[in-house]
N, C-alpha and C positions, 0 to 999 in steps of 0.2 A: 806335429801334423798340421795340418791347414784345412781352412773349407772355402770352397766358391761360392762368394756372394750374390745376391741381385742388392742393385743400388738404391736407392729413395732419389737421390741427385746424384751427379760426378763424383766418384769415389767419397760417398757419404753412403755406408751399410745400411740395409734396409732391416734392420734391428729397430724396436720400438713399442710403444705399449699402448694397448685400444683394449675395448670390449670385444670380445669371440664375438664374429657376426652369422657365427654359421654352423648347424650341428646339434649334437647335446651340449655343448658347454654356450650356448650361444646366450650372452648378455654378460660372462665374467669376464673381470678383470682380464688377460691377458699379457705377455710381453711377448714380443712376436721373431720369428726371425726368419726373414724370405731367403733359401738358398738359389743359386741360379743351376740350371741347363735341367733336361726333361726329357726321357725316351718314348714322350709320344708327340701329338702336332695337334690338340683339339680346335679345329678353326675357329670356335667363339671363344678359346683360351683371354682372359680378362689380364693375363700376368706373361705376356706373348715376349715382354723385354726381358727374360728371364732365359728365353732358348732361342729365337727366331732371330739369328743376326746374320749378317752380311753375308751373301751367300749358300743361305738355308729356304728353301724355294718350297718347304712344305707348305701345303695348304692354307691358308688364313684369311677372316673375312672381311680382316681391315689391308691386308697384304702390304705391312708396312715391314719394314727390315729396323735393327739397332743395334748400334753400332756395340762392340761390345768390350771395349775401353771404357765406355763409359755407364754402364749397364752391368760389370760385372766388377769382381772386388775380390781378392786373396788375402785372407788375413788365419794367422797362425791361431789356432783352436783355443791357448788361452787367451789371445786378445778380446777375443769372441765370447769367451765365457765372462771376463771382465765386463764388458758394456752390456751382456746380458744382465750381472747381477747390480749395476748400474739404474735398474727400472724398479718400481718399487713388489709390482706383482710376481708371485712364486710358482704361478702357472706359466709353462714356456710352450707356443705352439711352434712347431715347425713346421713350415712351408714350404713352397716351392712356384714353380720348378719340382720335380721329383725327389725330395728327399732323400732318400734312399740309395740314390743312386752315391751319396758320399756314407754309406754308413760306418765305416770306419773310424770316421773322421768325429763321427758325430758319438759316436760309443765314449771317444776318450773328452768329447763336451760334456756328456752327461756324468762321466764320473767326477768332472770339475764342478759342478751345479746337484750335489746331493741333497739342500733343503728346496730343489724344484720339481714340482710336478709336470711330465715330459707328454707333450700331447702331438703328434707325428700326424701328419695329412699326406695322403699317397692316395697314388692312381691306383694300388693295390697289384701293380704287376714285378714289382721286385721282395725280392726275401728277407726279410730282415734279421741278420746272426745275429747269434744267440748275445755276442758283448754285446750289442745294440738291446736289446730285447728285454733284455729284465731291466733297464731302466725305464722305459717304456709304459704308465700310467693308461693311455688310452690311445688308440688309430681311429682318425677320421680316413675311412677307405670309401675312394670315392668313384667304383668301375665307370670306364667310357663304354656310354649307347655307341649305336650305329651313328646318331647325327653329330657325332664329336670329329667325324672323320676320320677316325682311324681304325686300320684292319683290325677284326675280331681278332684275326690269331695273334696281334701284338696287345689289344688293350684287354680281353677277356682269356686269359690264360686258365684253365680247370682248375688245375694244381691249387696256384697260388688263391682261386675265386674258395674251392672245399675250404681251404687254410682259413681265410679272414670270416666264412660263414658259422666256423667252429668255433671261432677265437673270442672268448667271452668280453676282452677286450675292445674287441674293433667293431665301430658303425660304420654301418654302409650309406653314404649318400651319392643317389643318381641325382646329378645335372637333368632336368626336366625342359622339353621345349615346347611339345605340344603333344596334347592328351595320347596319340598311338606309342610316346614314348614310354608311359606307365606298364602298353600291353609286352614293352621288351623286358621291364623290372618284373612284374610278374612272374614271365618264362625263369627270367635267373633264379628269382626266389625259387621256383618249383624243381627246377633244375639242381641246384646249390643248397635247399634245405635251409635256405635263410630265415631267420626268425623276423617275419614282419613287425614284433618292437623296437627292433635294432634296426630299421631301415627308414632312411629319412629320403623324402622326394622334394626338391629344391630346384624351383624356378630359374631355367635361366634367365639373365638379364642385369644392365652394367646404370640403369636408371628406378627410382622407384616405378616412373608409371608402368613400365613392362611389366615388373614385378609384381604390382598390385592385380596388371592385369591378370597375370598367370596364375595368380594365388586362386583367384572365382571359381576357377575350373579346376582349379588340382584341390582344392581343399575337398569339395565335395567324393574325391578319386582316392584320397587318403582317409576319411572315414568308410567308403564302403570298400576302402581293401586290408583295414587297419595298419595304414603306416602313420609315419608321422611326418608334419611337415615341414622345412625349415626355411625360414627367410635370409636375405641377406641384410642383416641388420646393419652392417658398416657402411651401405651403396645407401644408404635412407639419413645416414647421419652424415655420413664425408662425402657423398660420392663414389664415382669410380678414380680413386685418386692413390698413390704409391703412400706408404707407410702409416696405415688408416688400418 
């Protein structure tokens, strides 16, 4: 089996190991693995070389195109699992681009990688079988607001939303832009029966000072809703840079 890559450079995988900058795991170790393509279009998407290539006219607010020779990567599921166990950390996050969308692929990685712990980040709109599943340690589920730009009925699906509120598993983190965004995380929570310890509100933004600035105003929004809040720790240490 195979999986679709996103690149760090020209046919170099974007495979590699940092600190979780985002989340409950945020400050461990990690070893990471960006897959490419994603079934939605968030215009402030930070990781846009991973779906938005030649030709793809969705939304986006730097509206740039990439070429996608050199942006995307096939490489057979054990090669993959090789350069993973190649990093020294045992915790694996999976990225994207929408994960999920290869889980097949990724079911027979995880039965290659049994002393790692499997940490899965999704838009929360695909299902994950059951082979996928019990390897599976925790979900960073991460629903698209309204200002992500894309339609409700693609990025907030019921089904899938009841599934990851149950799922003792999975945290929820909303992408945050400006304070009327929390009054949408709300509605879901009340809606969805989300437990507010499980739900992380995280600033958008691709620099610290945006970040710092959003944290003023959402921190005091996350004590009096009891959520919690997460930064992005890797944009403070690397920047907005590929394989960080």
């Amino acid at each position: 089996m195979k999986l679709i890559l996103a690149t760090q450079a020209p046919a170099e995988a974007e495979i590699f190991a940092s600190l979780q900058g985002e989340g409950p795991s945020m400050g461990q170790p990690c070893t990471f693995l960006r897959l490419s393509r994603c079934n939605l279009a968030c215009q402030w998407c930070d990781t846009a070389y991973t779906w938005r290539f030649e030709g793809d006219n969705r939304p986006h607010r730097a509206d740039a195109h990439f070429e996608r020779i050199a942006n995307q990567l096939t490489l057979d599921v054990a090669d993959v699992a090789q350069r993973i166990t190649a990093f020294a950390p045992r915790r694996l996050v999976i990225t994207g681009g929408e994960p999920l969308l290869q889980a097949g692929a990724l079911a027979e990685l995880a039965r290659l990688l049994p002393d790692h712990a499997i940490e899965i980040e999704t838009n929360g709109t695909v299902e994950p079988p059951a082979r996928l599943d019990v390897h599976v340690d925790q979900y960073n589920v991460s629903p698209k607001l309204a200002h992500s730009g894309n339609p409700a009925e693609l990025a907030l699906i019921p089904d899938r939303l009841h599934h990851w509120a149950s799922e003792p598993r999975a945290f929820l983190k909303f992408v945050i832009a400006t304070p009327q965004d929390v009054e949408e995380v709300l509605a879901l929570a009340r809606t969805y029966h989300m437990n507010p310890a499980r739900i992380y509100l995280m600033p958008e933004g691709t620099d610290s000072e945006t970040l710092r600035s959003r944290e003023k105003w959402l921190a005091p929004l996350c004590l009096e809703h009891g959520f919690r809040m997460s930064d992005r720790l890797h944009i403070h240490l690397y920047g907005d840079t590929r394989g960080t």
